[in-house]
C-alpha positions, 0 to 999 in steps of 0.5 A: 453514557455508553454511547456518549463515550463510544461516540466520542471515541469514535470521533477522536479515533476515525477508522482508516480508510480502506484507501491508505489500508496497507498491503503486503506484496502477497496481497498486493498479488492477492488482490491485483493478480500481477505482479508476483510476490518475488517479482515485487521483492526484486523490483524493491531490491534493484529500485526498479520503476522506483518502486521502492519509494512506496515501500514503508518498512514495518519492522523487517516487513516491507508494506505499501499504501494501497493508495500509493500501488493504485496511483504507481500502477495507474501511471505505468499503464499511463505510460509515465516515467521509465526506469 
């Protein structure tokens, strides 16, 4: 019965996918080696590249999907839109 109840748990309550895992700007440095945790917080604050559609507010904390960074960072290598 254990296990029944534990499956049935785990079925209804999946497990994020690392993919929509949600990241700081430290680890976004942590992870991507670029850009600077400070350099992100003044992209947000003056909207540069429009980063800060991505960022989703956590009480006073500022969090971006790492899926959301991946596809941001891919179309500025890209050469996608300026700012």
């Amino acid at each position: 019965m254990k296990t029944e109840t534990g499956a049935a748990l785990s079925a209804a309550f999946p497990k994020p996918k690392p993919k929509s895992e949600l990241l700081s700007f430290s680890q976004i440095e942590k992870d991507y080696g670029s850009p600077k945790e400070s350099t992100m917080y003044a992209w947000v604050c003056l909207n540069r590249y429009g980063i800060r559609d991505l960022v989703i507010k956590v009480g006073r904390l500022s969090r971006i999907r790492r899926s959301d960074f991946e596809d941001w960072l891919a179309s500025r290598q890209a050469g996608g839109k300026a700012a």
